[in-house]
mmJSON file of the N, C-alpha and C atoms, coordinates in Angstrom:
{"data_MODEL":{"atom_site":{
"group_PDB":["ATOM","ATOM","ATOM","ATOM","ATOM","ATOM","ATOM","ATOM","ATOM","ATOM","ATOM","ATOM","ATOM","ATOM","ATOM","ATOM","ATOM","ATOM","ATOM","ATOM","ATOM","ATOM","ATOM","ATOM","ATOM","ATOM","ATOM","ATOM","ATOM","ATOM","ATOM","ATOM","ATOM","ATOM","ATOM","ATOM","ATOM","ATOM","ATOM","ATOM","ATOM","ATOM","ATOM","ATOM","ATOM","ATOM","ATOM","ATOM","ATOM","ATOM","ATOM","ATOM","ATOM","ATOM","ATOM","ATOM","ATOM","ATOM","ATOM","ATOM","ATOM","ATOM","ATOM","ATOM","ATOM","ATOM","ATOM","ATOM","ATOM","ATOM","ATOM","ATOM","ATOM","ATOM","ATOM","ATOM","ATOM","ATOM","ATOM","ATOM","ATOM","ATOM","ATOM","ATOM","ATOM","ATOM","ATOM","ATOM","ATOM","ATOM","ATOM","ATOM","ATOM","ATOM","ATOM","ATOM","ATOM","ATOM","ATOM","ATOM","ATOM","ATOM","ATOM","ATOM","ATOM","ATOM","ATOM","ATOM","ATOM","ATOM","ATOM","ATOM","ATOM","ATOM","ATOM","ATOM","ATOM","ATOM","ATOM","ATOM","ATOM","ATOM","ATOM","ATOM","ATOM","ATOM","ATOM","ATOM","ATOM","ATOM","ATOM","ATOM","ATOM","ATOM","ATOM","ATOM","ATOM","ATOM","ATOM","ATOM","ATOM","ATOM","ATOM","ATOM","ATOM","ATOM","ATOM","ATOM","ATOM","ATOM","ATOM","ATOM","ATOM","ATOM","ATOM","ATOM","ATOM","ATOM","ATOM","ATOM","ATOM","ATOM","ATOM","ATOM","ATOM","ATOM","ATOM","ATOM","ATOM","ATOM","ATOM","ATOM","ATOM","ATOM","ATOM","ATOM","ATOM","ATOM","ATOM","ATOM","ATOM","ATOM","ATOM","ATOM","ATOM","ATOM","ATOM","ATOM","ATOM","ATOM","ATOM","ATOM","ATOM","ATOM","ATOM","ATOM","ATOM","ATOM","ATOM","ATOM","ATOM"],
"id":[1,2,3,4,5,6,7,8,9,10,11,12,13,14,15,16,17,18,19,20,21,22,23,24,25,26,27,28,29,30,31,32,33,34,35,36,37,38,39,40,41,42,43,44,45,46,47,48,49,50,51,52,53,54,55,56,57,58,59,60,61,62,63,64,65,66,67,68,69,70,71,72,73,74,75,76,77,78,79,80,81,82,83,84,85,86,87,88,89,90,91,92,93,94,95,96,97,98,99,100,101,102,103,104,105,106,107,108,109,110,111,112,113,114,115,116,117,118,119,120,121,122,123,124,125,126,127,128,129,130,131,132,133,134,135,136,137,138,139,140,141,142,143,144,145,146,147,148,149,150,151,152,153,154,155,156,157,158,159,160,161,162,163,164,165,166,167,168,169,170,171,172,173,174,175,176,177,178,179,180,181,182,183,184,185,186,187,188,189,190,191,192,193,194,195,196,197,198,199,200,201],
"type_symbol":["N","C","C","N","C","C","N","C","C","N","C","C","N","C","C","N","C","C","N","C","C","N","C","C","N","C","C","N","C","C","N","C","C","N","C","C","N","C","C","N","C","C","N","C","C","N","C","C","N","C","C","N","C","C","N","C","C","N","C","C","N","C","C","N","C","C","N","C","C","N","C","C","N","C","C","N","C","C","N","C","C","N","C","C","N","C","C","N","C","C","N","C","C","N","C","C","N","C","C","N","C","C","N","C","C","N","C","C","N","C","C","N","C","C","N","C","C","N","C","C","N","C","C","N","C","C","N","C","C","N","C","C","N","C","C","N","C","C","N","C","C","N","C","C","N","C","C","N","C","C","N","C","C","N","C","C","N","C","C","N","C","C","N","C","C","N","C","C","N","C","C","N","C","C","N","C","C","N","C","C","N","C","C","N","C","C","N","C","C","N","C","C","N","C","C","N","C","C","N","C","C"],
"label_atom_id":["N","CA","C","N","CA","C","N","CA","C","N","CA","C","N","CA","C","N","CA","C","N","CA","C","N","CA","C","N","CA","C","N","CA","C","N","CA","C","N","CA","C","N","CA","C","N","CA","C","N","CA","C","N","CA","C","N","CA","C","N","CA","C","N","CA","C","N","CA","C","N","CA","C","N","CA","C","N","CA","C","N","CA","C","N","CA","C","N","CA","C","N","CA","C","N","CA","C","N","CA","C","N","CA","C","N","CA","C","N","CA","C","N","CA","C","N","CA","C","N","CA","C","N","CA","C","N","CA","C","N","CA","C","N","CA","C","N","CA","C","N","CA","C","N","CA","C","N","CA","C","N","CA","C","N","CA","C","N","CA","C","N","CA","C","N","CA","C","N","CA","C","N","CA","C","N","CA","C","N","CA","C","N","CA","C","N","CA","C","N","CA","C","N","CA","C","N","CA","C","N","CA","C","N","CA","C","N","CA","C","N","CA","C","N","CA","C","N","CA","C","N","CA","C","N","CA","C","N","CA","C","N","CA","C"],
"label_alt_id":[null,null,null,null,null,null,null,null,null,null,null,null,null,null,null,null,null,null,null,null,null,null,null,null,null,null,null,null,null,null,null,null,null,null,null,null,null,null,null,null,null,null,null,null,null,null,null,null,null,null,null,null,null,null,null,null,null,null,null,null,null,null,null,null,null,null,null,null,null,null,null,null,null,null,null,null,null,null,null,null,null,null,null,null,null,null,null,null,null,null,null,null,null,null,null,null,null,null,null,null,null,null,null,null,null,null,null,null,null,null,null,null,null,null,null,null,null,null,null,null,null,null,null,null,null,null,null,null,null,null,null,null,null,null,null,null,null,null,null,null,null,null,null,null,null,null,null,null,null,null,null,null,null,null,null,null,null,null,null,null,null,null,null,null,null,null,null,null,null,null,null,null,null,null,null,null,null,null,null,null,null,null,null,null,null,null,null,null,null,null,null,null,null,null,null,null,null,null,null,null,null],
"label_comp_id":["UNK","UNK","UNK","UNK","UNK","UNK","UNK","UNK","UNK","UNK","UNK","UNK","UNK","UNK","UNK","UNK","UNK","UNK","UNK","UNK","UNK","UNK","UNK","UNK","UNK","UNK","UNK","UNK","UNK","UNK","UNK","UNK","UNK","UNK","UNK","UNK","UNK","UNK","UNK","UNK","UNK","UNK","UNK","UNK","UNK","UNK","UNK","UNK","UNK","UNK","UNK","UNK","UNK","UNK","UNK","UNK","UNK","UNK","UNK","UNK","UNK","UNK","UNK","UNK","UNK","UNK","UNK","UNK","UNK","UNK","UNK","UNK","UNK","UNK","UNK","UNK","UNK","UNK","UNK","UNK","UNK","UNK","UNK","UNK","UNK","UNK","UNK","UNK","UNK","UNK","UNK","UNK","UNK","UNK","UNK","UNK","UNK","UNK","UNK","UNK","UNK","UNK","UNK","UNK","UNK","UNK","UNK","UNK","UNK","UNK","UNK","UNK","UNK","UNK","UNK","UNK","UNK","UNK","UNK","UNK","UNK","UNK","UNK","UNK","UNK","UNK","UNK","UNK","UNK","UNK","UNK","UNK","UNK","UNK","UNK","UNK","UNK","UNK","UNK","UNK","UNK","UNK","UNK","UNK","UNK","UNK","UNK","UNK","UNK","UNK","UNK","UNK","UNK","UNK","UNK","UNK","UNK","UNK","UNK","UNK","UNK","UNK","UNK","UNK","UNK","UNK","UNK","UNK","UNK","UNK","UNK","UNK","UNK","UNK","UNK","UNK","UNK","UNK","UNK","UNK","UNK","UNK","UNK","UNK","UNK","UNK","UNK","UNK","UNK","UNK","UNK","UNK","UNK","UNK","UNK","UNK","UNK","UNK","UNK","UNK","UNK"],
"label_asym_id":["A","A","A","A","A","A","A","A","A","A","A","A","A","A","A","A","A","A","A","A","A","A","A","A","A","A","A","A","A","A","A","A","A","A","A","A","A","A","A","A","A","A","A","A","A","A","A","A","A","A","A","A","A","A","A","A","A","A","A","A","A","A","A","A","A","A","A","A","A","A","A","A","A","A","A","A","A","A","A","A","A","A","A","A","A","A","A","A","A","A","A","A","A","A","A","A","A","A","A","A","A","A","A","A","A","A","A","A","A","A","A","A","A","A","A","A","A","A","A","A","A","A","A","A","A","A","A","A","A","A","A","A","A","A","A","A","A","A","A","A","A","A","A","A","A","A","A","A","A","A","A","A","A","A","A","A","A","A","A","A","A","A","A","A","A","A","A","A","A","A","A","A","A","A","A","A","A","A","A","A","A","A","A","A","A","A","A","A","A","A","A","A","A","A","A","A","A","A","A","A","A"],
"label_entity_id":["1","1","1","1","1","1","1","1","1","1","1","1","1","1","1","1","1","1","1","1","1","1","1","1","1","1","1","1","1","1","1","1","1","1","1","1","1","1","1","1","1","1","1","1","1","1","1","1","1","1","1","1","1","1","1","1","1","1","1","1","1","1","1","1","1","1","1","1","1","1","1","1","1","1","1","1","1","1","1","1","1","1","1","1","1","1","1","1","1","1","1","1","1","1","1","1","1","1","1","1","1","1","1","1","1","1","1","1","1","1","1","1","1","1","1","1","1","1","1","1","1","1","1","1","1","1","1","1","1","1","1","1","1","1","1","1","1","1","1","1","1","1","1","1","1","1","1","1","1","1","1","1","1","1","1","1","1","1","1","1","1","1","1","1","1","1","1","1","1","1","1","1","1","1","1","1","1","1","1","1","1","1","1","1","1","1","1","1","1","1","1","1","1","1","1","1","1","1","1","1","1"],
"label_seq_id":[1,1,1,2,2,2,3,3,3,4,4,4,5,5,5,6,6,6,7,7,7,8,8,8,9,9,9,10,10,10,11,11,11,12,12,12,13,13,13,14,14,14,15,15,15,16,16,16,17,17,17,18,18,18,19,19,19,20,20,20,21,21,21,22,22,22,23,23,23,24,24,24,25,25,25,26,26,26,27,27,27,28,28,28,29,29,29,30,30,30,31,31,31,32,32,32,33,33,33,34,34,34,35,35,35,36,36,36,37,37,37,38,38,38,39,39,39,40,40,40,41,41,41,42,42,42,43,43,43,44,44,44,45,45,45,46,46,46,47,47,47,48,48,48,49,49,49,50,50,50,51,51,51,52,52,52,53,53,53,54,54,54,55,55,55,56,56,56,57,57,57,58,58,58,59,59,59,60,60,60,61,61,61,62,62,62,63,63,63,64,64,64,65,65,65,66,66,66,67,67,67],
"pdbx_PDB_ins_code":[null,null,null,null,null,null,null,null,null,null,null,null,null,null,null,null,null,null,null,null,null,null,null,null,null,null,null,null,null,null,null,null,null,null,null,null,null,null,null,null,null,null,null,null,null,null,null,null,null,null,null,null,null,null,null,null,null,null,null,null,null,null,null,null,null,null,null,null,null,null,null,null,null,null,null,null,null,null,null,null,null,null,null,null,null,null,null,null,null,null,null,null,null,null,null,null,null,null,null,null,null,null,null,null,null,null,null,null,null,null,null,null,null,null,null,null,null,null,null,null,null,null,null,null,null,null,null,null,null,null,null,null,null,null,null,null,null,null,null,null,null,null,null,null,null,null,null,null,null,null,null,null,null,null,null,null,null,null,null,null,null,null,null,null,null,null,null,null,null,null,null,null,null,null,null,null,null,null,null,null,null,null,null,null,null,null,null,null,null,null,null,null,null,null,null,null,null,null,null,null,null],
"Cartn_x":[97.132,96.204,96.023,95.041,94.066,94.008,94.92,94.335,92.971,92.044,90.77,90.631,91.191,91.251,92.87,92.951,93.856,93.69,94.014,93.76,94.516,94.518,95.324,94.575,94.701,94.058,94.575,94.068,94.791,95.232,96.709,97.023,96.943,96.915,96.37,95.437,95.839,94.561,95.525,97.213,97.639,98.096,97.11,96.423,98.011,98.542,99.735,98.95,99.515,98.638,99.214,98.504,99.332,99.015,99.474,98.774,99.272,97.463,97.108,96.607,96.679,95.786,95.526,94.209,93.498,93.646,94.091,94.411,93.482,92.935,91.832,92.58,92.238,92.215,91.051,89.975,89.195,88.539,88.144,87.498,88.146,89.936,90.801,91.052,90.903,91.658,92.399,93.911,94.722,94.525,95.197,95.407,96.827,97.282,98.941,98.906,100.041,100.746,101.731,102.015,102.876,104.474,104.824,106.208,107.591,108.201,109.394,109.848,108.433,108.913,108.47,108.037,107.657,106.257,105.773,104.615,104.469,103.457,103.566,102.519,102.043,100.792,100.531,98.783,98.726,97.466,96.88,95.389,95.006,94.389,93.912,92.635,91.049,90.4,89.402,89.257,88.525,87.089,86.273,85.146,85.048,83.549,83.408,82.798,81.572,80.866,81.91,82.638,83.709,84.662,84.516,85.756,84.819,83.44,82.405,82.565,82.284,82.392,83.648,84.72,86.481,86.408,85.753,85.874,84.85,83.473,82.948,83.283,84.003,84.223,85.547,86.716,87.788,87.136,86.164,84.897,84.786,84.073,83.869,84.988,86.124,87.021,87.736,87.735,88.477,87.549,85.839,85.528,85.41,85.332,85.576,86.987,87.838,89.07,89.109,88.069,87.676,87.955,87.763,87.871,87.102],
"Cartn_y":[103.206,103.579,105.091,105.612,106.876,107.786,108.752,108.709,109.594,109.433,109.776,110.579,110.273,111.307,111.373,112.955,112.66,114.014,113.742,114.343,114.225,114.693,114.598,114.453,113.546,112.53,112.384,112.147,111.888,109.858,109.65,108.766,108.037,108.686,107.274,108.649,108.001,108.873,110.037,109.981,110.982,112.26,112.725,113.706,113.763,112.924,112.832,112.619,113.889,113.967,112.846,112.553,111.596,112.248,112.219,112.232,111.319,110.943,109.771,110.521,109.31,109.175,108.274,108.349,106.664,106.26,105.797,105.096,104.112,104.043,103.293,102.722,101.041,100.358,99.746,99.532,99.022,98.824,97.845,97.416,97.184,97.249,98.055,99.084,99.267,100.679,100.561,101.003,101.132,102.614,102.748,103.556,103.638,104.582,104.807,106.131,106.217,107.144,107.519,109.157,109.374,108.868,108.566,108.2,108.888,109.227,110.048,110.293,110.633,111.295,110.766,109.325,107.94,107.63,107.091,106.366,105.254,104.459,103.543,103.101,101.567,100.989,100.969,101.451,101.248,100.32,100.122,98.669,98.809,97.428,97.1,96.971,97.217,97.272,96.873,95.736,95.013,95.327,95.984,96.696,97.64,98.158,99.739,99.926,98.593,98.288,98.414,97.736,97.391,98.764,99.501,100.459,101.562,101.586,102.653,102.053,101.165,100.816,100.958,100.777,101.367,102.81,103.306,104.746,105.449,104.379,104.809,104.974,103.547,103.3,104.502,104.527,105.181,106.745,107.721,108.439,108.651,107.236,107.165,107.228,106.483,106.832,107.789,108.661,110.159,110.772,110.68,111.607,111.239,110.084,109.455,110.339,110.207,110.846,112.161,112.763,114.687,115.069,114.768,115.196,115.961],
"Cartn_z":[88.984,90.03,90.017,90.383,90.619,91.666,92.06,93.399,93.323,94.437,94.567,95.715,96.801,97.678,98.505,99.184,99.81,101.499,102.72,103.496,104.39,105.39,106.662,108.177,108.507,109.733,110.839,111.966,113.091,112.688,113.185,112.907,114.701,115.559,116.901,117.898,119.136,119.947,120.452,120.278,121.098,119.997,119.336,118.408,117.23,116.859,116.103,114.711,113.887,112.551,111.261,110.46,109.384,107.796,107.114,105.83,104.421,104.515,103.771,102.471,101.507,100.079,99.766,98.894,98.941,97.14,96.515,95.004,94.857,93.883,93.455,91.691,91.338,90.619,89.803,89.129,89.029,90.607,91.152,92.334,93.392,93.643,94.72,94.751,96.252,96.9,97.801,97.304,98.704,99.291,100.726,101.546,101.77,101.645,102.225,103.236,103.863,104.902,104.371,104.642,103.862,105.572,105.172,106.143,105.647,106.68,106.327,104.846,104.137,103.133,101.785,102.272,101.326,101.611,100.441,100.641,101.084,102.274,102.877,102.516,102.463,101.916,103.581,103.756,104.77,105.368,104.02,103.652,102.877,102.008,100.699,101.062,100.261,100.217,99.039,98.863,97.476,97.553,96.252,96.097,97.137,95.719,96.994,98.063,97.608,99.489,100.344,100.134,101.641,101.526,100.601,101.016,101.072,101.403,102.132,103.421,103.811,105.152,105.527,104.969,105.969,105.779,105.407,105.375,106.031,106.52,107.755,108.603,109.162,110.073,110.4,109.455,109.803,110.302,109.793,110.334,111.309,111.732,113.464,114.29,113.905,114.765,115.32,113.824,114.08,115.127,114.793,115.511,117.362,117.149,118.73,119.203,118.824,118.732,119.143,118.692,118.819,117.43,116.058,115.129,115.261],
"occupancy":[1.0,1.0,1.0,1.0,1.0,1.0,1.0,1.0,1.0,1.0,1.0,1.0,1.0,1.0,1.0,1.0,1.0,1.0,1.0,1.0,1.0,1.0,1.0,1.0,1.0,1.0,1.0,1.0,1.0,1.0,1.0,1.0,1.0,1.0,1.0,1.0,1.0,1.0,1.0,1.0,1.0,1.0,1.0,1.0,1.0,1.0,1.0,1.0,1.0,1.0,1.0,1.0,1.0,1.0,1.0,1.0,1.0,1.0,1.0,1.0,1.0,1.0,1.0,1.0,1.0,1.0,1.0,1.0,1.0,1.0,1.0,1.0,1.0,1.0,1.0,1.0,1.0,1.0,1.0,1.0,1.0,1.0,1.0,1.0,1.0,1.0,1.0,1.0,1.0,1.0,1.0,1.0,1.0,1.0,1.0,1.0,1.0,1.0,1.0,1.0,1.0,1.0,1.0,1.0,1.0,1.0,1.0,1.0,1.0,1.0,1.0,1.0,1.0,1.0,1.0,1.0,1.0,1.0,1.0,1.0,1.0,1.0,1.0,1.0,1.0,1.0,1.0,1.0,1.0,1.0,1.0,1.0,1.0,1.0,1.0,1.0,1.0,1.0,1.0,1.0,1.0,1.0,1.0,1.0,1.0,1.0,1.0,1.0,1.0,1.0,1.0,1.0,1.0,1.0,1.0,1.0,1.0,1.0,1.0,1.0,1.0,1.0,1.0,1.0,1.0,1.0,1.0,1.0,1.0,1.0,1.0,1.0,1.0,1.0,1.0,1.0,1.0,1.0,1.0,1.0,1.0,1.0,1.0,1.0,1.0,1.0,1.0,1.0,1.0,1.0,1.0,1.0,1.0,1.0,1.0,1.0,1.0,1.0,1.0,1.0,1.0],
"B_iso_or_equiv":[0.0,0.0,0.0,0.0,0.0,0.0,0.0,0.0,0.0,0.0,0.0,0.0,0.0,0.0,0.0,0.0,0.0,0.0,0.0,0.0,0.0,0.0,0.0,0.0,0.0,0.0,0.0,0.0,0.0,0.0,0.0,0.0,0.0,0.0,0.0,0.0,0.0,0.0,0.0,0.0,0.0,0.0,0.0,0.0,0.0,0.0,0.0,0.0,0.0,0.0,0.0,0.0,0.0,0.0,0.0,0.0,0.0,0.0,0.0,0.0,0.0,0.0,0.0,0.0,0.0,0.0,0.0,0.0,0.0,0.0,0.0,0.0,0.0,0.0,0.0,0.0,0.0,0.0,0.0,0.0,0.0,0.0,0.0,0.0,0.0,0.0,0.0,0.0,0.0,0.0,0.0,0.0,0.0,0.0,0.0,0.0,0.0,0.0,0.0,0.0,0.0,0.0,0.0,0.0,0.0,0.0,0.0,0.0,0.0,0.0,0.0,0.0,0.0,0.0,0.0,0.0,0.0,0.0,0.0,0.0,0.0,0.0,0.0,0.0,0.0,0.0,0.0,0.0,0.0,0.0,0.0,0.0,0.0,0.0,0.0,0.0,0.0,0.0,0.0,0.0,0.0,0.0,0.0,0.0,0.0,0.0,0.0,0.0,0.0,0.0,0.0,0.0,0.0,0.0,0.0,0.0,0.0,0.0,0.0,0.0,0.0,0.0,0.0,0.0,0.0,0.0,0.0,0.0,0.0,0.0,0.0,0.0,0.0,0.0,0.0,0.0,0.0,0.0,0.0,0.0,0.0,0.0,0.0,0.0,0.0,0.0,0.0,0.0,0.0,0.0,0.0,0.0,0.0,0.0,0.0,0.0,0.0,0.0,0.0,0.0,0.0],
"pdbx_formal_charge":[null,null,null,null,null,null,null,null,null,null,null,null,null,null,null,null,null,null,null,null,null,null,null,null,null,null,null,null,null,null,null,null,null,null,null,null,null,null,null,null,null,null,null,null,null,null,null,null,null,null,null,null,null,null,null,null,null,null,null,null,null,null,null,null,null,null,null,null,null,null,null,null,null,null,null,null,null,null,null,null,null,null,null,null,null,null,null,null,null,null,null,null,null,null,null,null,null,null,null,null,null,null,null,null,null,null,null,null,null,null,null,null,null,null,null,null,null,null,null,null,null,null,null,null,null,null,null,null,null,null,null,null,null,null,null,null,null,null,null,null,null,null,null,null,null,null,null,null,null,null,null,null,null,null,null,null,null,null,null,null,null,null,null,null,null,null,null,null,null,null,null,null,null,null,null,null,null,null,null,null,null,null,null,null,null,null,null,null,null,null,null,null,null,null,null,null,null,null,null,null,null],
"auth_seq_id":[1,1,1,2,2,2,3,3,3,4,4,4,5,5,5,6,6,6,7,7,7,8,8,8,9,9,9,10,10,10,11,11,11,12,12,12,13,13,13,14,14,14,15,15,15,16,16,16,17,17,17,18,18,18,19,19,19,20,20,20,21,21,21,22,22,22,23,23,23,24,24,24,25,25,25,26,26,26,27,27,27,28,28,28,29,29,29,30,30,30,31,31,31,32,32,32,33,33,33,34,34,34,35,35,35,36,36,36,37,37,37,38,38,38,39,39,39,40,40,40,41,41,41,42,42,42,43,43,43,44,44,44,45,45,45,46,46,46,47,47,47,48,48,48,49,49,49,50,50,50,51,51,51,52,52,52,53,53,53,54,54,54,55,55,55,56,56,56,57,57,57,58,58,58,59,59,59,60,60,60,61,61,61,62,62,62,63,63,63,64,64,64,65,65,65,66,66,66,67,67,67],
"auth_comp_id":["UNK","UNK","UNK","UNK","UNK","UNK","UNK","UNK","UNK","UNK","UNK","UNK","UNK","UNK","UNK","UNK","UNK","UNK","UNK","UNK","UNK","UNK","UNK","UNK","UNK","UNK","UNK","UNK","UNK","UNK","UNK","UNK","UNK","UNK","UNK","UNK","UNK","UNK","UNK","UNK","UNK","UNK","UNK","UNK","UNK","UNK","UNK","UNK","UNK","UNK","UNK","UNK","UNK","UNK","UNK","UNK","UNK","UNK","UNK","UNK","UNK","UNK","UNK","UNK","UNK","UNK","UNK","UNK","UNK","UNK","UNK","UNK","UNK","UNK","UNK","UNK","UNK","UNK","UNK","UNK","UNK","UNK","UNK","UNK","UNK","UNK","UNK","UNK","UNK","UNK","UNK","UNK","UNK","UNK","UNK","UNK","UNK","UNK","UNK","UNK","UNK","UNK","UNK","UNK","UNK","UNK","UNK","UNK","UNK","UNK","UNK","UNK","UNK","UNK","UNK","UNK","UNK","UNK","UNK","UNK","UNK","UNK","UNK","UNK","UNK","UNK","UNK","UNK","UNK","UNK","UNK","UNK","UNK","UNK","UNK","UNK","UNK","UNK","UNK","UNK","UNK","UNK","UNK","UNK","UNK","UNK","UNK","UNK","UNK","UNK","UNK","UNK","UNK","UNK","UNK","UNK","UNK","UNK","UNK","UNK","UNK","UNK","UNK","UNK","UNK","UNK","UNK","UNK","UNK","UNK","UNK","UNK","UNK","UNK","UNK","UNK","UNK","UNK","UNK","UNK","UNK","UNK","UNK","UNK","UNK","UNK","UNK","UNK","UNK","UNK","UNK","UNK","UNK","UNK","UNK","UNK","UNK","UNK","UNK","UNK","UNK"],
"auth_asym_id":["A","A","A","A","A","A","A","A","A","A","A","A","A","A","A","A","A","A","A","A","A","A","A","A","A","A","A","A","A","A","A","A","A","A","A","A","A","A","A","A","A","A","A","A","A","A","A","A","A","A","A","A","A","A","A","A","A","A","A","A","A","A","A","A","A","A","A","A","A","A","A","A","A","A","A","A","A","A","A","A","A","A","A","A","A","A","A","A","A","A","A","A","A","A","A","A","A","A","A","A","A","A","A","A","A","A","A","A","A","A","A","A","A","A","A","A","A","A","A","A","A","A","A","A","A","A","A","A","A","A","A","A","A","A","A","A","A","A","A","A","A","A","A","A","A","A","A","A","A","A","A","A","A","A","A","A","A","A","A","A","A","A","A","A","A","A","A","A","A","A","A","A","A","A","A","A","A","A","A","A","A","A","A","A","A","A","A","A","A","A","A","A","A","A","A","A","A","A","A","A","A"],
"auth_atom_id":["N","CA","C","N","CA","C","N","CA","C","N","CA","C","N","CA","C","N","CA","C","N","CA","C","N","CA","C","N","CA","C","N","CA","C","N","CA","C","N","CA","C","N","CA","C","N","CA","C","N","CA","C","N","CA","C","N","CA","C","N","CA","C","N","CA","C","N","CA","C","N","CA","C","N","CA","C","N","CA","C","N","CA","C","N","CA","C","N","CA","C","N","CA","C","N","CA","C","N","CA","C","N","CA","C","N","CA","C","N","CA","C","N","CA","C","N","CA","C","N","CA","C","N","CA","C","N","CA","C","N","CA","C","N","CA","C","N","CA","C","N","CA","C","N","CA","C","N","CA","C","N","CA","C","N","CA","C","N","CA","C","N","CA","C","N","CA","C","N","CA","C","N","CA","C","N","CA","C","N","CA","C","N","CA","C","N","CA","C","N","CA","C","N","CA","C","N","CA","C","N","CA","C","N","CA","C","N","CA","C","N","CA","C","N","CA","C","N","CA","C","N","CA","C","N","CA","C","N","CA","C","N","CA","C"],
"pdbx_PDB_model_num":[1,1,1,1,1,1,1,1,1,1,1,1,1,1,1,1,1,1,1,1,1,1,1,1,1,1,1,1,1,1,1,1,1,1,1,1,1,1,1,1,1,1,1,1,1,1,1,1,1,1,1,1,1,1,1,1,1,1,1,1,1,1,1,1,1,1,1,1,1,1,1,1,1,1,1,1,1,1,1,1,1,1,1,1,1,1,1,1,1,1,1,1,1,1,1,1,1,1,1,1,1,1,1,1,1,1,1,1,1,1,1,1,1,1,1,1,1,1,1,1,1,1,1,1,1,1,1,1,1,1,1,1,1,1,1,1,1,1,1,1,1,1,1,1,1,1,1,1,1,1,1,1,1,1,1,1,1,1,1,1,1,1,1,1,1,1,1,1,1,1,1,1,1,1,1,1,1,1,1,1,1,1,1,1,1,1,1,1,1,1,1,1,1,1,1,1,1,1,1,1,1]
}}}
């Protein structure tokens, strides 16, 4: 796996930061968190339609959030 992107996000609404990277396979993409130190799988995502839309959506949320 590839990784393709990687950033640092709010992980819920009480502004607690996380940082993620997204790995890409042929037509999967996981998402992980980095967790005390380790990588955590944190959702699978089959094709890229659908992993434009989790990455809209994840978008909207941050900025609902106050990103």
């Amino acid at each position: 796996m590839k990784t393709i992107r990687a950033f640092t996000a709010l992980e819920n609404q009480e502004n607690h930061q996380a940082e993620y990277r997204i790995l890409q396979d042929e037509e999967k993409y996981q998402v992980e968190c980095l967790v005390r130190g380790k990588w955590s799988l944190e959702d699978t995502v089959q094709g890229e339609k659908n992993f434009k839309k989790y990455i809209k959506e994840w978008e909207t949320t941050q900025e609902e959030w106050g990103i």
